[in-house]
Structure formats: C-alpha cells, structure tokens
C-alpha positions in Angstrom: -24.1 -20.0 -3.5 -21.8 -17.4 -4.8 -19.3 -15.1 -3.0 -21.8 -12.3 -3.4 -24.3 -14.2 -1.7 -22.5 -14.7 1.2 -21.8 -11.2 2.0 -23.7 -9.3 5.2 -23.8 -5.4 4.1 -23.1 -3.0 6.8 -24.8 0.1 4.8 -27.7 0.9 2.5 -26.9 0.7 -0.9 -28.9 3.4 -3.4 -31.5 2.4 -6.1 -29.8 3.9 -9.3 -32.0 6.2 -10.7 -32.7 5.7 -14.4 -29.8 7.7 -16.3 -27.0 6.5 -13.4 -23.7 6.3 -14.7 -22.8 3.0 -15.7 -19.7 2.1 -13.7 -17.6 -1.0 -12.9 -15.3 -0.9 -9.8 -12.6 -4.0 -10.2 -10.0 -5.1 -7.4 -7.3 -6.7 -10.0 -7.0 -9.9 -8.1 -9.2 -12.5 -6.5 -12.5 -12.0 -4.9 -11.0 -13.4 -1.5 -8.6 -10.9 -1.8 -9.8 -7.7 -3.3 -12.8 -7.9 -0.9 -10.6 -8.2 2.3 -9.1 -5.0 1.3 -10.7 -2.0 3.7 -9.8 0.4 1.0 -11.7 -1.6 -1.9 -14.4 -1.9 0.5 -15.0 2.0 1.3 -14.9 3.1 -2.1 -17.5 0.4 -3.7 -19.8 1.4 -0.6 -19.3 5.0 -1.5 -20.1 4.4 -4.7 -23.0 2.2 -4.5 -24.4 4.5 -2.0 -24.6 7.4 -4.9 -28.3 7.1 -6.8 -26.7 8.7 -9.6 -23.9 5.7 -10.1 -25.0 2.3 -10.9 -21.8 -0.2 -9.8 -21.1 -3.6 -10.3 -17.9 -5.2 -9.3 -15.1 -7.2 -11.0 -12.7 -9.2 -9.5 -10.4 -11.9 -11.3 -12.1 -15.1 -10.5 -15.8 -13.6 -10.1 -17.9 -10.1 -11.5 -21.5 -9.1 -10.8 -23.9 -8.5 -13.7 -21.6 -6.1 -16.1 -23.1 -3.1 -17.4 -23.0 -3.7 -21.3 -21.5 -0.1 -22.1 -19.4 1.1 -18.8 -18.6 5.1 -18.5 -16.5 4.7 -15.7 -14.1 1.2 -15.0 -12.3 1.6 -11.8 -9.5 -0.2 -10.6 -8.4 -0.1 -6.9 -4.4 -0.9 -7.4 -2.5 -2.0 -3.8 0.1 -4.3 -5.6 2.5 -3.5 -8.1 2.1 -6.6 -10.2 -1.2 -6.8 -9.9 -0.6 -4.7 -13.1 -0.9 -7.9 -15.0 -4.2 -8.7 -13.8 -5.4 -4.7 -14.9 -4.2 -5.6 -18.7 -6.2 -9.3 -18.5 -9.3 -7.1 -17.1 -9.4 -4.4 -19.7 -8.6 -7.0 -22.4 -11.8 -9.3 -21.3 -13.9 -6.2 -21.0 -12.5 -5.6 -24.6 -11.1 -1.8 -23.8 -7.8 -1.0 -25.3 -5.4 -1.3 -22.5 -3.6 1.9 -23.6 -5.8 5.2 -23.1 -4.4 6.5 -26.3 -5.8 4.1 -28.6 -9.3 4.5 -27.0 -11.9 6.1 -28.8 -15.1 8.2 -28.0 -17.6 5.1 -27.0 -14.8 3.0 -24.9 -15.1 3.9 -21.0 -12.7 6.4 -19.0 -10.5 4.5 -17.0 -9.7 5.5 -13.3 -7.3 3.9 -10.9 -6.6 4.8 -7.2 -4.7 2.8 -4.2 -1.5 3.1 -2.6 0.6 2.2 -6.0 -1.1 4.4 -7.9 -0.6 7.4 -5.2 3.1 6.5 -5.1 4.3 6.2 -8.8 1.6 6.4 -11.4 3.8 6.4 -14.2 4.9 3.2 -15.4 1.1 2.4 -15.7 0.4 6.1 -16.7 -0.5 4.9 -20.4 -3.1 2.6 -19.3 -5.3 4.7 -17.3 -7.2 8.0 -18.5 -7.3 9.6 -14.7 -6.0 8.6 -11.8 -7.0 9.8 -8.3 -4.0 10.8 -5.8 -4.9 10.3 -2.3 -7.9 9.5 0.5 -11.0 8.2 -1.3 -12.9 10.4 1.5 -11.2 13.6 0.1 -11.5 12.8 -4.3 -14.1 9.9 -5.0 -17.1 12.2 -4.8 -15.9 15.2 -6.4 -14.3 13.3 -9.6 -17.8 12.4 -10.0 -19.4 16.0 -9.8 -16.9 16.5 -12.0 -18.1 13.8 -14.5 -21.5 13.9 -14.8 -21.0 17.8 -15.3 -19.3 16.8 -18.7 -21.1 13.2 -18.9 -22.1 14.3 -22.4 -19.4 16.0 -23.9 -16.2 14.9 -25.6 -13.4 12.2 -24.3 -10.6 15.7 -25.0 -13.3 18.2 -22.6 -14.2 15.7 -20.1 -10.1 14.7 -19.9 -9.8 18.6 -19.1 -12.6 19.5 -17.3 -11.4 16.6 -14.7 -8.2 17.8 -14.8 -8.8 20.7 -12.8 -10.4 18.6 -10.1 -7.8 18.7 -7.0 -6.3 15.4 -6.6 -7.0 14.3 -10.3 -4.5 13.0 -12.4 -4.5 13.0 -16.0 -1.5 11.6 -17.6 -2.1 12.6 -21.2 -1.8 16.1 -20.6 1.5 15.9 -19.1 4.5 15.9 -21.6 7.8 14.1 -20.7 11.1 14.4 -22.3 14.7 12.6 -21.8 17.9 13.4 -21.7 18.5 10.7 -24.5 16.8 7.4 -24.8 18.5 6.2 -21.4 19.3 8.8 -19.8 17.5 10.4 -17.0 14.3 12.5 -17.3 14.8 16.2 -18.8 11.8 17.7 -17.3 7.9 17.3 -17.0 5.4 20.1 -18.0 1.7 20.6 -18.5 0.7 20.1 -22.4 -0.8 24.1 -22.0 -1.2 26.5 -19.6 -4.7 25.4 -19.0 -3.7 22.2 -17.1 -2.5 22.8 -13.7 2.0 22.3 -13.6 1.3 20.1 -10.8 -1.3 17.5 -9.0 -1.4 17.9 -5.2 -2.3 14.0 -3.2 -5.8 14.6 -1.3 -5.5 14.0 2.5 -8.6 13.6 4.4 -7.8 14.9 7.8 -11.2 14.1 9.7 -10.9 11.8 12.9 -14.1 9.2 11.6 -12.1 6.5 9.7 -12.8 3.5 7.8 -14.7 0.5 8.9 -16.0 -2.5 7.3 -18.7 -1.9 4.7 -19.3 -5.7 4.0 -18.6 -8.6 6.3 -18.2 -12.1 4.5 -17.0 -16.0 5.1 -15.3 -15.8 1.9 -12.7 -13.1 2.3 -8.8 -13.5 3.2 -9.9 -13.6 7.0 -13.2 -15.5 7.4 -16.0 -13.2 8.9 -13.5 -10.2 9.3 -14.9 -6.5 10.6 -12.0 -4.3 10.4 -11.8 -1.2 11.9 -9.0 1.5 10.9 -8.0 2.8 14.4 -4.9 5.5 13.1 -3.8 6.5 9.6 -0.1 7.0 9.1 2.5 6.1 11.4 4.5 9.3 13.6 7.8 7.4 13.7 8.5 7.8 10.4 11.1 5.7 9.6 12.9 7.1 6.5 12.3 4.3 4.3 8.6 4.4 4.9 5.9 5.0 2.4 3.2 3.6 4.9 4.7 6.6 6.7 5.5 9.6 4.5 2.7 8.9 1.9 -0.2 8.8 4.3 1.1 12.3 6.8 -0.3 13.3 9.2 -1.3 10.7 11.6 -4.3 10.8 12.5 -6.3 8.3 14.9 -10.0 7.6 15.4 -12.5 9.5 18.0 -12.5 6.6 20.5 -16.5 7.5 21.9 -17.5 9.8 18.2 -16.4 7.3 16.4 -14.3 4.3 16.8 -16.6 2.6 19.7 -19.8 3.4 18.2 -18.2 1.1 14.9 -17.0 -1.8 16.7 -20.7 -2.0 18.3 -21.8 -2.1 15.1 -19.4 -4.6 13.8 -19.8 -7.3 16.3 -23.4 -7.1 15.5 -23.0 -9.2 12.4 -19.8 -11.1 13.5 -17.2 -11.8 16.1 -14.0 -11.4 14.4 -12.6 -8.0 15.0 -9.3 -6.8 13.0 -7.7 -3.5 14.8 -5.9 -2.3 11.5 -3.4 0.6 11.2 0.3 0.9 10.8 0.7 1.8 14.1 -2.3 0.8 16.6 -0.9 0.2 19.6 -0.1 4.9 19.4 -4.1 5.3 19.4 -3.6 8.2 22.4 -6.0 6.2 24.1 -5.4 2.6 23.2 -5.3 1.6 26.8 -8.7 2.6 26.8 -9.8 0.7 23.9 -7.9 -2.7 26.0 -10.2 -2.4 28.7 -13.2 -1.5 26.5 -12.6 -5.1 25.0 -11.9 -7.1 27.8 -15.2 -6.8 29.4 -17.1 -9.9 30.1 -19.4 -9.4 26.8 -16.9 -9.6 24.6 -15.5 -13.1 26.0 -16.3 -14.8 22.2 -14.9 -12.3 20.6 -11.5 -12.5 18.7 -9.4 -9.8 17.9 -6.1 -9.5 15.2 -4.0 -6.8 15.3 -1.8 -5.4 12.7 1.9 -4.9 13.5 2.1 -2.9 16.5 5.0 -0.6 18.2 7.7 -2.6 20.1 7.6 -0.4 23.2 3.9 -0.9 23.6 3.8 -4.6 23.7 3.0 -4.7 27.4 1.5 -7.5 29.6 -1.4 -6.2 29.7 -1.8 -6.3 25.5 -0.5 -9.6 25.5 -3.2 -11.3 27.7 -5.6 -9.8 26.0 -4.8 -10.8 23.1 -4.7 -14.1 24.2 -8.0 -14.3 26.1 -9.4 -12.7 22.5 -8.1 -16.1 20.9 -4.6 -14.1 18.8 -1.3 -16.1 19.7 0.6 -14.2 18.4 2.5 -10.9 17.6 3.7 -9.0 15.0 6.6 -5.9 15.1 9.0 -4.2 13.1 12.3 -3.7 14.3 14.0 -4.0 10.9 17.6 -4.4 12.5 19.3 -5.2 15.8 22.0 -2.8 14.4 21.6 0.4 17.2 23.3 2.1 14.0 21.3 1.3 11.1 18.5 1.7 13.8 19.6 5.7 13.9 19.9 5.3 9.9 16.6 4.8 9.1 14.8 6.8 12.2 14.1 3.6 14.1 13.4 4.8 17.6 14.0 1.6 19.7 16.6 0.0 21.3 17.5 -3.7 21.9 16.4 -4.1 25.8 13.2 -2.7 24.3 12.8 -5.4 21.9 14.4 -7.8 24.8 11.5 -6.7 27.0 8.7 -7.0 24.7 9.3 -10.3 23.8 9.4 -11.6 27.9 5.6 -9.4 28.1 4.6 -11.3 25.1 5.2 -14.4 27.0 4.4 -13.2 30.3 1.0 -12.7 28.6 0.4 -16.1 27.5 1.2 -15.2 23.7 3.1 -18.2 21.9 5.0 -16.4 19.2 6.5 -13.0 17.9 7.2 -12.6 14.1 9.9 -9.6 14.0 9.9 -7.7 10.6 13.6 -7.1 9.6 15.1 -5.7 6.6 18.2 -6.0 4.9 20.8 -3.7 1.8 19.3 -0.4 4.2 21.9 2.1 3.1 25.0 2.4 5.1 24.8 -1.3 6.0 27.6 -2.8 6.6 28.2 -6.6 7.5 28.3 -6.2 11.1 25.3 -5.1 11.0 23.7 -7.7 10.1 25.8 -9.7 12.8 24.1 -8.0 15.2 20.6 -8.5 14.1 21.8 -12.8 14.7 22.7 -12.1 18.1 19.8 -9.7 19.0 17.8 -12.7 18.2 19.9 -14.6 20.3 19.1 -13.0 23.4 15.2 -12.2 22.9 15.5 -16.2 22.3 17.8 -15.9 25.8 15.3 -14.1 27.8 11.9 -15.0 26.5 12.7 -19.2 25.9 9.5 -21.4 24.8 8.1 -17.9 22.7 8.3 -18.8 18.9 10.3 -16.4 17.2 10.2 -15.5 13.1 12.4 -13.1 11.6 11.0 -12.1 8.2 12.9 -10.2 6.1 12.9 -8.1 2.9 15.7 -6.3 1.0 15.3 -2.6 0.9 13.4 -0.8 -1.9 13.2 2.7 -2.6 9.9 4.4 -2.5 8.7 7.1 -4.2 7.8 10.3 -1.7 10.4 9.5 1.2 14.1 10.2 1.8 15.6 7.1 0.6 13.9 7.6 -2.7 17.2 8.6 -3.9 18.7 5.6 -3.0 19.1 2.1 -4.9 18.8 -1.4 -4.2 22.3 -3.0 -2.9 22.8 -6.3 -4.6 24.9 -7.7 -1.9 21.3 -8.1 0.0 21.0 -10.8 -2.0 23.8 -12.5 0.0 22.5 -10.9 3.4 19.7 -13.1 3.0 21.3 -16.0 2.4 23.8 -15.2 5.7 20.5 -14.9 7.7 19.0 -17.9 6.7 22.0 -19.8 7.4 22.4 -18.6 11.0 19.3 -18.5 12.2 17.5 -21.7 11.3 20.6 -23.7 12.8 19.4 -21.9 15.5 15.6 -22.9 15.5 14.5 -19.2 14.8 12.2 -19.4 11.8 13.0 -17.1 9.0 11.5 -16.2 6.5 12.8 -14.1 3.4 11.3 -12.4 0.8 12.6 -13.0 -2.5 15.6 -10.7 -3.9 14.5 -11.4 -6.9 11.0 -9.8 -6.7 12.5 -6.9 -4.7 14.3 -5.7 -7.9 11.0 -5.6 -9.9 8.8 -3.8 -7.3 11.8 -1.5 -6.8 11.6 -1.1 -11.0 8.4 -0.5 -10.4 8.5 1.8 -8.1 11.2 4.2 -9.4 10.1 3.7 -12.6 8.8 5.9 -15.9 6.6 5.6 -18.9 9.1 4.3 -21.2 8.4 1.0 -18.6 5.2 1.0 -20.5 6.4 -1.3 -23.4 8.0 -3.4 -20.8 5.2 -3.9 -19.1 3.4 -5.2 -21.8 6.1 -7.4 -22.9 6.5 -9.2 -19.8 2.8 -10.2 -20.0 3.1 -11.5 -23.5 6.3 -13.2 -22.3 4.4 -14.7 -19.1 5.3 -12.7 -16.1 7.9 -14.7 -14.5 11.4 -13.2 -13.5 13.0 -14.3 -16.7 10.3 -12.5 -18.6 11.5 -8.8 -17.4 15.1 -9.7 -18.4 13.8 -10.5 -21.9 12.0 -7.7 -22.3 14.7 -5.8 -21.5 16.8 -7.5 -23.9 14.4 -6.7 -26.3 13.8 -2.7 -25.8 17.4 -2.2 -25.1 18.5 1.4 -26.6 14.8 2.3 -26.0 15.2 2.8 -22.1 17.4 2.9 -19.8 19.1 -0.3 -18.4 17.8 -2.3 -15.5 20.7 -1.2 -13.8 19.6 2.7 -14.1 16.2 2.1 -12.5 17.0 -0.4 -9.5 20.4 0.1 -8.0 22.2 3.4 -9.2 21.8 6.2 -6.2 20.3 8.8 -7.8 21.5 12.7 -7.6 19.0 15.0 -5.4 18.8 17.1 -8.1 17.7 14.7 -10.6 14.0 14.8 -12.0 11.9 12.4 -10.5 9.6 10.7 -12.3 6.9 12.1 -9.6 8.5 15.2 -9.4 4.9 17.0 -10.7 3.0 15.3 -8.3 3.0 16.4 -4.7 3.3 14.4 -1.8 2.7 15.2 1.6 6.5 16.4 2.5 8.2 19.2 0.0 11.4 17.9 -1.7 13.6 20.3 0.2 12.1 18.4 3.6 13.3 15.2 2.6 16.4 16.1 1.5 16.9 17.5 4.9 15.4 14.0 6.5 18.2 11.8 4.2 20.9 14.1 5.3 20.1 13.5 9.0 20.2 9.6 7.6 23.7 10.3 5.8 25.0 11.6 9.3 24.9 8.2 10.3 26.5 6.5 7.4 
C-alpha cells in the first residue's frame, strides 16, 4: 500500500475544474517527515480545497501523479539544508534551479516556511516568489493574483505578484556591495513600480491550525496535532520562534480549539498539543481537566516544550495517565546572569521545583534545552549550568535528566541578529559533556560544526548562491563548504564575515527590505537592554 493510501483526510478536497492550475506542492524531505509538519499540512489542504488548483504532492522518497506541465511548484522550506533536497527536486522535475535561466513554459517557483520568512536570500536565485508569513494571511491571495495574469508573460505576472502584500519577488530587487567582500551597500527596488519593501503577513484570528490529514506513516504514528498558541510572550532575545511569529495569539478554547480535538480523536487517539509555549494557553488549566475526563482514558497526549513555571503536579499526572513520560523545557542556562541576557524570565528554585512536580506526578524524565557562546558568556557561566543540574538531580533523584545543548546562532529579525557565533562554544560543549555524563546526566550536544552553517545560512546573502550550489556538487558534508569557499574566495566575503564577526547596528542587513514583525529601532532598543547585562 503506499503512504498515500494510508492517509485518513480530515477535510473535503475540491474536484478541479477543467482549466485548474496545474500545481505541485513539495516538502523537500521525506514523506515521514514533510507530512508530519502542521504547516505543510494546512497549506496542501488549502490548496486542494481550491476547484480552481489542481495539486499533487512531492516529497523526496515518494510524489503523487505529477502534472506533466506545472504552473505553480511549491516548496514548504522549515530547514535550512533542506536546500539541497529543493536543487535535487527542481533538477528531477527538469526546471532550471536558478529563476533567471528559466524561460516562458518552465513553472513559477514559490517557497514559504519559517526559513524562507527569516532570510530568503541565500536561496533568493532559486525561487521566482516567495511568500513572507501566515499561509492563512498570503496563500489565497497569491493565487487571485495568479490566475488574474495566468495568461500573460513570466516579466507581467512577476510584477503583477509583486504588488500582492506579503509577496516576495527577488528579481526585482537590486543589490550592491561595498566591494566583493565587504558588507552590503544598500538594497532598492529595480523601479519605482515595485514596492521599496515587503511587509511578513500575520494572521491574527484566534482559529488555528489543526491536522488536515492523520496517517501511520508520519514522524509520530497516527498524530492529530492541534496548534494551541502561536508565538511565545517571553521573548527571549535570541528567539526567532519568538520575534518572527508576534503577537501571541492562542486558540478559542470552546470556538475553536475543543470543537478540533473532538474532531481529531474521531479518527485517532494520539493527540500532539503543539505550540512554543502551551502550557500560557490563558486557560490551559481548563483544557487539563477537559482531557482528563473518563472518555479520554485511551487517549495519549505529547506536548511540545512547555514553560518551566507551569510544570505543576497536576500537568505531570496527567500527562502520565495520557501515556507521555516525559518532559521537555527550555531553560538555556543556570547562569541567573545570562538568564537576564537573553530575557529568560526564570529562576533556579523554579526549575528546582518543576523538576520535584515532574516526579511528584509520576513523569520519569525531563530533557532541559540549554544553550551555550550566548553573548556575554563567560566561563562561569557555564559552571553554573553543571551545578544547577546538580541540585534538580539533588532534589528530584530517580527523574532522568537530559541536558541538550546547542551553540548560539544569530537569527535574522531579533536582537541578537547583530551578534556572531563565539568559537570558544565549541569548547563549552566539550566542558559540558565532560562534567555531566561522569555525573549520569545525559547530554546531548548539537554539533558546533553544523551551527556555523545554519548560522551562514542564516546571516547570509545572494553572493551564498554559488556556494550553495558548490557544496551540492561537492556532496554536502562539512568539508564541502570549506572547499567551496576555497574556491569563490575574492568573490564573497570570508566565512569568517558571515558567522562570527558582530556586526555594526548600522550595517545593512541582508533583510533589511523585508519587514518583520518588530521595527529595527525596537530591537536595537531590546539588545541594549541585553548589553546592560554584559
């Protein structure tokens, strides 16, 4: 049977009418994957809900019937280096990876997702439009736009859909250097036709996303996920889960959050509660005793990382009568400093105390998210992450504890975007790993290594564009970047420039046309609250 087989639909998908547009929607990554991604999810329904689009879907590993002559290929981007799998996919569909050297019968290309939102530039050459933003707020009216100029030329159609809100077309946006390596001069419109800068789309209604498709094939077998809040309101300065997604917004508990879940555990009874911040639903107590009523006894629930001073007892058991083990929480340090730093609001006894409800609760574990190279870090900082983990260890004994850790990276659209990645993290790490496993607290690190590409990535430009396509000739390992490099030196700037210098507040961005939610002179003002810490 295949995967698409498999799959219960929770909505009504359109018959096409005769002259639909014929689109493919990919997820550049494997089938298990892409279709355990909400996002992915929502905006194939949305589209296969339109009479006037016909859709089939492409993953990696697996692709429904292909239209032979596409309009419209989508690709739903939530990984940096899934990049690699975008080039693969255009290449097998035999479309020109670069939108330049596309001609008047190949497809338009659109991209969306969190990446693309963030920093669409080191990938700008490869994609004709990209949307910025909700899917709610852009999907439908990029395709009013459309099939208003379906019929005219690849130049009109570029700038008729330019002056859709939210829409992103990187060919008519001129960029120019201050040298080959130096930093960017500015960024204009090509003419005063195209608008000087592209706003992100926030949808701002209280209905959010739910499972459109429930399936024993995807990431977590038989999943129905339900969004419960958008955006987190601690905004933690290094956050682009944070400051991308503003404001945050949580679900109508009775309009519409428990109407979904009803209509979830229809088909299955595996219920993920996603959000970066769940447990600050204003009525998330409400939605605990909701599902801890006798019907729901079979039913198992996951929850993504929740706040620490909301793990209370009464989370933890049910949790654990809903068959989940375990918890997940960000505390990033047990540095009270770096804590202040990066807008942490918590203190150690908090974390203390929600590791002893944990196990008051019955849960078995708590995996801690911690980061390390956060500016103004210092060495005793880290120290004191060891012997917070000491005493949760102290006061909560038998409770599994994991530590995993990444190295800081800056992100486009918050206040440590300025910042760059400290290559003595690399050595934080290893300090970590040291102390803690001799200690029988399982860490967990994410590679160094990795963190310097996705923070190239993420800070980068289009003169990454040849890179990029070097390091997939060259076979995407580590070593591949440093050749490519090697190869285009003089033609861009050095590694170094992209990854660890700390750039000057007045330097141009390479997003600096495209608005996120939070003017500059807002974050400036949140990274010198950071700075007063230092």
């Amino acid at each position: 049977m295949s995967a698409f087989a498999a799959e219960t639909l929770l909505f009504e998908p359109a018959t096409p009418v005769a002259d639909a547009i014929p689109v493919i929607f990919s997820f550049p990554n494997t089938y298990t994957i892409g279709i355990s991604s909400l996002g992915y999810q929502i905006i194939w329904a949305m589209l296969a809900q339109r009479a006037d689009v016909a859709v089939a879907r492409l993953f990696t590993d697996t692709h429904e019937p292909l239209p032979r002559h596409p309009e419209l290929v989508g690709f739903s981007m939530s990984w940096e280096l899934d990049y690699i799998n975008i080039l693969a996919l255009l290449s097998q569909l035999q479309i020109p990876a670069r939108a330049g050297d596309r001609q008047t019968n190949d497809p338009l290309i659109f991209g969306g997702g969190t990446v693309l939102t963030a920093n669409p530039e080191p990938f700008a050459a490869f994609f004709d439009v990209i949307l910025l933003g909700d899917g709610e707020e852009l999907l439908d009216n990029f395709l009013d736009a459309y099939q208003a100029v379906r019929h005219a030329d690849r130049a009109a159609q570029l700038r008729a859909l330019a002056q859709v809100p939210g829409v992103y077309v990187p060919s008519l946006y001129a960029v120019s250097y201050e040298g080959d390596a130096g930093a960017i001069a500015q960024i204009e419109p090509i003419d005063a036709d195209i608008p000087a800068t592209v706003a992100k789309q926030t949808y701002r209604g209280n209905t959010l996303s739910t499972s459109t498709v429930v399936t024993p094939a995807a990431a977590w077998e038989n999943i129905y996920m339900v969004e419960v809040v958008r955006s987190c309101p601690e905004m933690c300065r290094f956050c682009l889960a944070s400051y991308l997604t503003l404001p945050f917004r949580s679900a109508s508990m009775t309009g519409s959050l428990l109407p979904a879940i009803a209509r979830g555990l229809e088909v299955t009874n595996r219920l993920g509660l996603l959000g970066a911040s769940v447990t600050q639903h204003p009525e998330f107590d409400d939605l605990l005793d909701y599902l801890a009523k006798p019907k729901f006894d079979d039913l198992r629930v996951s929850l993504a990382s929740v706040r620490t001073n909301t793990v209370t007892e009464k989370l933890a058991r049910l949790l654990t009568a809903r068959e989940t083990h375990s918890i997940t929480i960000a505390v990033e340090s047990g540095s009270e400093r770096l804590r202040q730093i990066v807008n942490k609001k918590l203190t150690n006894d908090e974390i203390i105390q929600a590791a002893i409800n944990a196990k008051a609760g019955g849960l078995k574990a708590i995996k801690f998210y911690g980061m390390v190279g956060v500016p103004g870090e210092a060495p005793a900082d880290v120290e004191q992450t060891v012997a917070m983990l000491q005493a949760v260890k102290k006061a909560a004994p038998g409770l599994r504890l994991t530590l995993g850790c990444s190295t800081f990276v800056p992100k486009s659209h918050t206040p440590f975007q300025w910042f760059g990645v400290q290559p003595v993290a690399k050595q934080r790490l290893q300090s970590l790993q040291k102390q803690l496993r001799s200690q029988g607290i399982d860490f967990r690190p994410e590679s160094y290594n990795w963190s310097v590409i996705q923070a190239l990535i993420s800070r980068g430009d289009r003169r990454l564009t040849p890179l990029l396509e070097l390091t997939r000739d060259f076979g995407d390992s580590l070593g591949s970047y440093k050749r490519a490099f090697k190869a285009l030196r003089g033609q861009l700037p050095p590694l170094d420039f992209y990854v660890h210098q700390d750039w000057p507040t007045a330097q141009v961005l390479p997003w600096q046309h495209l608005q996120g939610p939070l003017p500059v002179p807002t974050l400036q003002k949140h990274l010198a609250e950071a700075q007063s810490h230092f």
